[in-house]
N, C-alpha and C positions, 0 to 999 in steps of 0.2 A: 670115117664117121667121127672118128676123136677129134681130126682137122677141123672137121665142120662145128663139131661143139664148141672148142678152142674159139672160131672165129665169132661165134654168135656171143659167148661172152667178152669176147675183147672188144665187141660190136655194144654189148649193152656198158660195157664201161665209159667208152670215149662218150658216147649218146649221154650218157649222167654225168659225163664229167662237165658236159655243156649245156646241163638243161637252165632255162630262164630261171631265176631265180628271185624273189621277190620277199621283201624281210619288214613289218610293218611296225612303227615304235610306238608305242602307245603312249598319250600323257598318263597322269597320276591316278587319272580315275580308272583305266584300265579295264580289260573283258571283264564281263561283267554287268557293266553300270547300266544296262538294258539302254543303251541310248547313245552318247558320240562314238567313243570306242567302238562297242558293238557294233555299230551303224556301218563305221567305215570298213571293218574286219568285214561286212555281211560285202563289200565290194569288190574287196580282194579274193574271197570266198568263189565268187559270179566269176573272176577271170580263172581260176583257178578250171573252174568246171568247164570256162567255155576252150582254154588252149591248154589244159593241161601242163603248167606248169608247178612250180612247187615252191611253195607260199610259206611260211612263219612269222610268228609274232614275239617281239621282244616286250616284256612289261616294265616301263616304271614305275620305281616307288616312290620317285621322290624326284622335286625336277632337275637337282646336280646329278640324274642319270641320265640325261637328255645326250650330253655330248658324248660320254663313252656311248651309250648303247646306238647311238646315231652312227658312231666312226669304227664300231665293231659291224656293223650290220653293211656298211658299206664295204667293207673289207672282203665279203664272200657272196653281198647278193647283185646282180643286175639293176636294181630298184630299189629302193626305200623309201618309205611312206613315213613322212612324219607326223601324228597326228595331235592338232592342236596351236592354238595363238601362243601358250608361253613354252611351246621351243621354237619359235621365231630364230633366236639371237645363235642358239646351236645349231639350227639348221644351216644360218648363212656362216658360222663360223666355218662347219665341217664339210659341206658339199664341195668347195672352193679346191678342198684336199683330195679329193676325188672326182676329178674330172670327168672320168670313164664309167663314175655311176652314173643312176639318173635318180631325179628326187623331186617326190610330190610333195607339197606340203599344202594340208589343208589348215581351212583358217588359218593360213599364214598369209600375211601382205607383203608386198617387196618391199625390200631395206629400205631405209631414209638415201633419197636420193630417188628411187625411181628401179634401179637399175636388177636388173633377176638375171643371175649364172645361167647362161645355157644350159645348164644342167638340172634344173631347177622349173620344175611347175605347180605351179600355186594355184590353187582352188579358193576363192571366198563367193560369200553366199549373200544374197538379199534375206537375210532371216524377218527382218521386218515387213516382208509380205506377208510370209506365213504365220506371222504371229499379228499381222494386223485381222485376220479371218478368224480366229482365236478372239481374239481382244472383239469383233463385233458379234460374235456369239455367245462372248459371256452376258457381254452387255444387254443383249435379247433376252436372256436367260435368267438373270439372277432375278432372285426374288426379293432382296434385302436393296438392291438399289448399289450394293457395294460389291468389289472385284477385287481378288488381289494376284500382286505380280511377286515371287520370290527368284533372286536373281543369284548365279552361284556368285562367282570373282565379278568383278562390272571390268570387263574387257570388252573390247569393241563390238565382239558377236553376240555376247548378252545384251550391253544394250541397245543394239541392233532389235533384238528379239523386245525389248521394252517399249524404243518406240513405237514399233510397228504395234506392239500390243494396247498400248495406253491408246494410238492413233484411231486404232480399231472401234476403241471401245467411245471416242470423241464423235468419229465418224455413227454411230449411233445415236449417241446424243443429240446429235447437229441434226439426222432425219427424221427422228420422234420427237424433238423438243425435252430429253430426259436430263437426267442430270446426276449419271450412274458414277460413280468415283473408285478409285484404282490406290488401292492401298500397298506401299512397297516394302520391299525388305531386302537382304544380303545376308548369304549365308555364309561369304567370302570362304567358300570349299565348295568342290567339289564333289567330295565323295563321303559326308557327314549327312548318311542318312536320316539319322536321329535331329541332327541339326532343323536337318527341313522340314522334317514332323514338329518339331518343340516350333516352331515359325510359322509353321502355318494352321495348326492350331493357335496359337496368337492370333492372327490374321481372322481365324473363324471369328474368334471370338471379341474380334473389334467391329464385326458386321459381314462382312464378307461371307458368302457363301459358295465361291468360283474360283480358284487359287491358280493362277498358269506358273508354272515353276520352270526356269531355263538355268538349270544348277546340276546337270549333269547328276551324278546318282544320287544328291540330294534329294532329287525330285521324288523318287523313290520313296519316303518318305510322307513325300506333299499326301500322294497317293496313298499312303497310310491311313494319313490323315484324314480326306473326306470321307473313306469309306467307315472310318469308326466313327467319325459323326453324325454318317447316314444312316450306320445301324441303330443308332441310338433313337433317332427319330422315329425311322422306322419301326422300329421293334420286330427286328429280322435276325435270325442267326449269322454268322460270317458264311456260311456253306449257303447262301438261300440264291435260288436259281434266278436270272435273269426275267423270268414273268414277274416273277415274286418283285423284285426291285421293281422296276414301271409299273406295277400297280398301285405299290404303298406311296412313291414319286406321287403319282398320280391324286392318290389319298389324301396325302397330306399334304400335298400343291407346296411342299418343300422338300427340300434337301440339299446333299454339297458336294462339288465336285472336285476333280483334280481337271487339268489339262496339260497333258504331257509334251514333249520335246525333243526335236528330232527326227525318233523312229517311231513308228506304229507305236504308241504304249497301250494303247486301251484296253489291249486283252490282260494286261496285268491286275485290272479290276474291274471288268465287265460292269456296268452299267454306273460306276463310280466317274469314270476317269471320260467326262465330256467330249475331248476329242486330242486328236495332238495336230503343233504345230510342226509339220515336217519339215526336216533338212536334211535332203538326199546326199548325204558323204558318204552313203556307199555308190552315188552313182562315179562322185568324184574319184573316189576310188578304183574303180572298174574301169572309168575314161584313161584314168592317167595311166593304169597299166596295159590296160588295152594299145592304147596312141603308141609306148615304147615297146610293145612287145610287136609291135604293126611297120616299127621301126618310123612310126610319124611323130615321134617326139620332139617337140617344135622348143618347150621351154616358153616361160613368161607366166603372166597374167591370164585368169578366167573366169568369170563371176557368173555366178548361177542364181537364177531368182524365178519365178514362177513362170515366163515364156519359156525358158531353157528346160523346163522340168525338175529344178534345182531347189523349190521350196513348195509347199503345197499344205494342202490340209487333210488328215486322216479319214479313208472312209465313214469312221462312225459308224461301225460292224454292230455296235450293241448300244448306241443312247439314238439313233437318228429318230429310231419313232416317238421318241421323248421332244423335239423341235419341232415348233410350228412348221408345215410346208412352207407357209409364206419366207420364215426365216434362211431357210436354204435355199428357196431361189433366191434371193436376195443375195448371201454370200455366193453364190455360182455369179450372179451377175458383176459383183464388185469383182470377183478374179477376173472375169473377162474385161473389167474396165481397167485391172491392172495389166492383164496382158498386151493392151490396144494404145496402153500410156493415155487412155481419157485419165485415172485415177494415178497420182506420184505416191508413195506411201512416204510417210519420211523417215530418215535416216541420221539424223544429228537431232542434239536437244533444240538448238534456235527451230528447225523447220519442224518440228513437233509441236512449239510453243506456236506457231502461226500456223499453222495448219486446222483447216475446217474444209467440207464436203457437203458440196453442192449436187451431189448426184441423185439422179427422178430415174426410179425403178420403172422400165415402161411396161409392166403390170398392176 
């Protein structure tokens, strides 16, 4: 009997001594920010439950933690997730040193040159679809004529998320004949909640009443923001129920929103927060440890945009009865003209700046 105990512990030690292992480094903004971070952790989370392996997260404070916490984490896991555009330069410094890990990096592009480590798969996103669907609902939407955009750092994925948004909102213009305008900003941070409130409050109060915010837990913030300007219109307490909201909306045929980025945000202000533009990094997260833990880890390039399931637009759990019908079939329809490549969204400032839409809704 002692034999048999003896072996089944020595049995649960070897079995731990090799379980998968999977270690996730967070950029600056960190768990928390209801949105990149979170998003990707909600990925590793999903692989976690489906093979049962054993998952951690490193936080940075600051981005000269990128490389330690990058080359400690490889050191003891199977996997490491690097998440975000500015540890690009640590990732490709330190994966190089570690041959036998493996390593996703989202939002991250391959080096100058072309070339990506075997060891190395990269996730980037078409954020400019989901934020062109954003960008045509504001436009439908606003009451003042005016829309604004608050961007965190202007790195490639933000404004990714600008064109697609400003395009969105062109692409409106072009099929009503309007001439709705997109007021910008930078909060050049991330995680400067207060920031994005003091900015888009500004933005209210240059006309704007729609603010899509792609600034990471800034956004946080934005979202502050409409909803104490909606209660003020309203003349609603901050505890007042979702009926209560679409009625007074209704009442007073104004008010202001947030539109969030990323992850689902809308439940952070129920009836405030219009919609979000989604960007599935936790699916990117899930594929990449899934594919290595499948042992199908191929390494390279992957770009996810709204065919792949990689960008999309938030149900709208709590404003859809606020949106004409007409206006959502209409966005259902433009995804499927971007699924089918009838509609290109653009993705650099020249094809933004040339960019107009010809497309006949056939209802």
């Amino acid at each position: 009997m002692k034999k048999a105990v003896l072996f089944l512990l020595v049995l649960a030690f070897v079995v731990s001594s090799f379980a998968f292992k999977v270690i996730m480094v967070t950029d600056v903004g960190g768990l928390g920010d209801k949105s990149f971070n979170d998003g990707a952790w909600a990925g590793v989370l999903r692989a976690r439950d489906k093979y049962g392996i054993d998952v951690q997260v490193i936080q940075s404070k600051e981005q000269s933690d990128y490389v330690d916490n990058l080359s400690n984490a490889a050191k003891e896991a199977d996997v490491v997730i690097a998440v975000g555009f500015m540890m690009s330069n640590a990732l490709f410094d330190v994966a190089p040193q570690y041959p036998a890990t493996k390593f996703i990096g989202i939002d991250i592009a391959p080096p100058e040159g072309g070339n990506v480590p075997k060891n190395i798969q990269l996730y980037l996103f078409k954020e400019q679809e989901s934020a062109f669907f954003v960008g045509y609902l504001a436009a439908a939407m606003t009451k003042t004529g005016k829309v604004g955009f608050i961007g965190g750092i202007a790195i490639p994925p933000v404004e990714r998320f600008r064109y697609g948004y400003v395009a969105g909102v062109k692409a409106y213009n072009d099929i009503y004949g309007e001439n709705v305008e997109v007021i910008v900003g930078y909060t050049d941070s991330f995680t400067d909640a207060a920031k994005g409130k003091s900015m888009a409050l500004a933005q209210f109060d240059q006309g704007a009443d729609i603010i899509f915010a792609a600034a990471g837990a800034c956004g946080n913030g934005v979202i502050d923001a409409a909803k104490e300007k909606s209660l003020k219109v309203y003349g609603l307490d901050a505890n007042a129920d979702l009926a209560k909201i679409v009625d007074a909306y209704y009442e007073k045929g104004e008010g202001y929103f947030a539109i969030g980025v990323d992850s689902d945000q809308d439940y952070m202000a129920p009836g405030y927060v219009l919609a979000s533009a989604l960007k599935r990094v936790d699916n990117a997260s899930y594929y990449g440890v899934r594919d290595a833990y499948r042992n199908r880890f191929k390494g390279g390039l992957e770009v996810l945009g709204a065919q792949e399931d990689g960008v999309g637009l938030s149900p709208m759990k709590y404003t859809k009865g606020m949106v004409p019908s007409r206006i959502l079939a209409e966005v259902e329809y433009l995804n499927y003209a971007i699924k089918t490549g009838m509609l290109v969204v653009p993705d650099n400032e020249n094809d933004l700046n040339n960019f107009t839409t010809d497309i006949e809704f056939p209802f």
